[in-house]
Backbone bond lengths (Angstrom), bond angles and torsions (degrees), N, CA, C in turn:
res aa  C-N    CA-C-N  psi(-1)  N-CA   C-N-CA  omega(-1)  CA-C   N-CA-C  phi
1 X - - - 1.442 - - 1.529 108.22 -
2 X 1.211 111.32 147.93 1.373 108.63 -169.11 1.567 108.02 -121.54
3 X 1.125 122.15 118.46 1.783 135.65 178.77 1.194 129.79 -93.61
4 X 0.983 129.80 154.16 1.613 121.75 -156.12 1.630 91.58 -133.60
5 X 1.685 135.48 106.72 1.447 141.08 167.35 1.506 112.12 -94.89
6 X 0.975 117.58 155.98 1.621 126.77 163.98 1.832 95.15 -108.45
7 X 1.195 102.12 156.31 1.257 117.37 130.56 1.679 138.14 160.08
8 X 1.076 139.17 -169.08 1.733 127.44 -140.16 1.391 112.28 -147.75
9 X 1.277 115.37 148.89 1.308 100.46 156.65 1.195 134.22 -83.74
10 X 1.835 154.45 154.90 1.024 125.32 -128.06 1.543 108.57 -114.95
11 X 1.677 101.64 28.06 1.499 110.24 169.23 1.420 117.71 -121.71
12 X 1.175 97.62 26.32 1.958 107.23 173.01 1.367 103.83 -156.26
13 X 1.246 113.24 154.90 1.711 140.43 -167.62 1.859 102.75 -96.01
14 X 1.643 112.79 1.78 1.428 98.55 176.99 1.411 123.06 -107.27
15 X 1.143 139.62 121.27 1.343 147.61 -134.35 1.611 90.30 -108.47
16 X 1.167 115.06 152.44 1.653 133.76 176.83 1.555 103.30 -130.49
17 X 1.334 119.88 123.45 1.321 148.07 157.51 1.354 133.60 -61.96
18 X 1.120 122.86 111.24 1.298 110.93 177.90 1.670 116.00 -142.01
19 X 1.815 118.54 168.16 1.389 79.97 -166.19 1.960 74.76 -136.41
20 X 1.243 110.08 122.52 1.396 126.66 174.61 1.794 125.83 -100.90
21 X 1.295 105.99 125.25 1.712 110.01 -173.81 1.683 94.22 -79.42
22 X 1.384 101.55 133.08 1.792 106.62 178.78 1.901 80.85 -149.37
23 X 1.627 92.71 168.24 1.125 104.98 157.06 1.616 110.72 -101.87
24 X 1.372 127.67 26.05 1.038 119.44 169.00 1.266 107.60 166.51
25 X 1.743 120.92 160.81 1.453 129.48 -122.35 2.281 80.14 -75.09
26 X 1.596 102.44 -63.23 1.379 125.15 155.99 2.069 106.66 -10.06
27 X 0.980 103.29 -80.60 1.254 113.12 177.03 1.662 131.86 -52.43
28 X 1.474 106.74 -19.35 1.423 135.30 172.85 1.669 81.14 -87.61
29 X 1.160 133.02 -77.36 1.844 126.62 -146.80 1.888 85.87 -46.72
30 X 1.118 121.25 -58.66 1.000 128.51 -152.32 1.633 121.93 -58.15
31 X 1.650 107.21 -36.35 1.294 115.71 164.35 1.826 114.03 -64.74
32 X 1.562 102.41 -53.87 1.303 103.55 174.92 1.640 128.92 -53.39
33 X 1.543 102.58 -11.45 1.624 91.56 -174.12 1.678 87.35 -105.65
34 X 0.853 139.40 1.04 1.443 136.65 -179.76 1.893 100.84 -96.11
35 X 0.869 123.34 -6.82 1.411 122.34 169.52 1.879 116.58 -122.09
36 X 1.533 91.89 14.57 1.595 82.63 -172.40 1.992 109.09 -128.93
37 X 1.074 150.30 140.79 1.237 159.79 168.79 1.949 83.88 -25.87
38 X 1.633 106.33 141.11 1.941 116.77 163.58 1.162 105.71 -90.15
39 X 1.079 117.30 2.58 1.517 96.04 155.81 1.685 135.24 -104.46
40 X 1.474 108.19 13.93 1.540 126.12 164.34 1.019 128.09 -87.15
41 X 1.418 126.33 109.97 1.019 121.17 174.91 1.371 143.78 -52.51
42 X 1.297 164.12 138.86 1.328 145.41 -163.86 2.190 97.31 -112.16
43 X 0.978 86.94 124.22 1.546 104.68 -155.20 1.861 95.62 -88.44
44 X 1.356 127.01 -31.73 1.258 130.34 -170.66 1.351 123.97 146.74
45 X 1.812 104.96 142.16 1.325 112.82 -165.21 1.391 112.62 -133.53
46 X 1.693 91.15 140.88 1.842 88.84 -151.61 1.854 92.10 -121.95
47 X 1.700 124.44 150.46 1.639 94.08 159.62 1.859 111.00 -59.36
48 X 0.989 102.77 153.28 1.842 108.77 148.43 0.920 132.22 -12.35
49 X 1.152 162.85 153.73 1.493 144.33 100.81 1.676 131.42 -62.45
């Protein structure tokens, strides 16, 4: 299944998109924070369209 996250670092208002294959919403946060700077926040995770 494929998920669609935002998220930022936590000194700017511009959000980055991305769209990650997980078997689950959990499993998407998890890839995305393993490829992204700890200090970004992950803003929200939606399925795909």
């Amino acid at each position: 299944m494929n998920w669609d996250l935002a998220h930022r670092p936590r000194d700017t208002s511009e959000p980055t998109t991305v769209t990650v294959d997980a078997p689950s919403s959990l499993a998407a946060i998890e890839k995305l924070r393993a490829s992204i700077p700890a200090d970004h926040l992950v803003l929200y995770v939606r399925v795909a369209a």
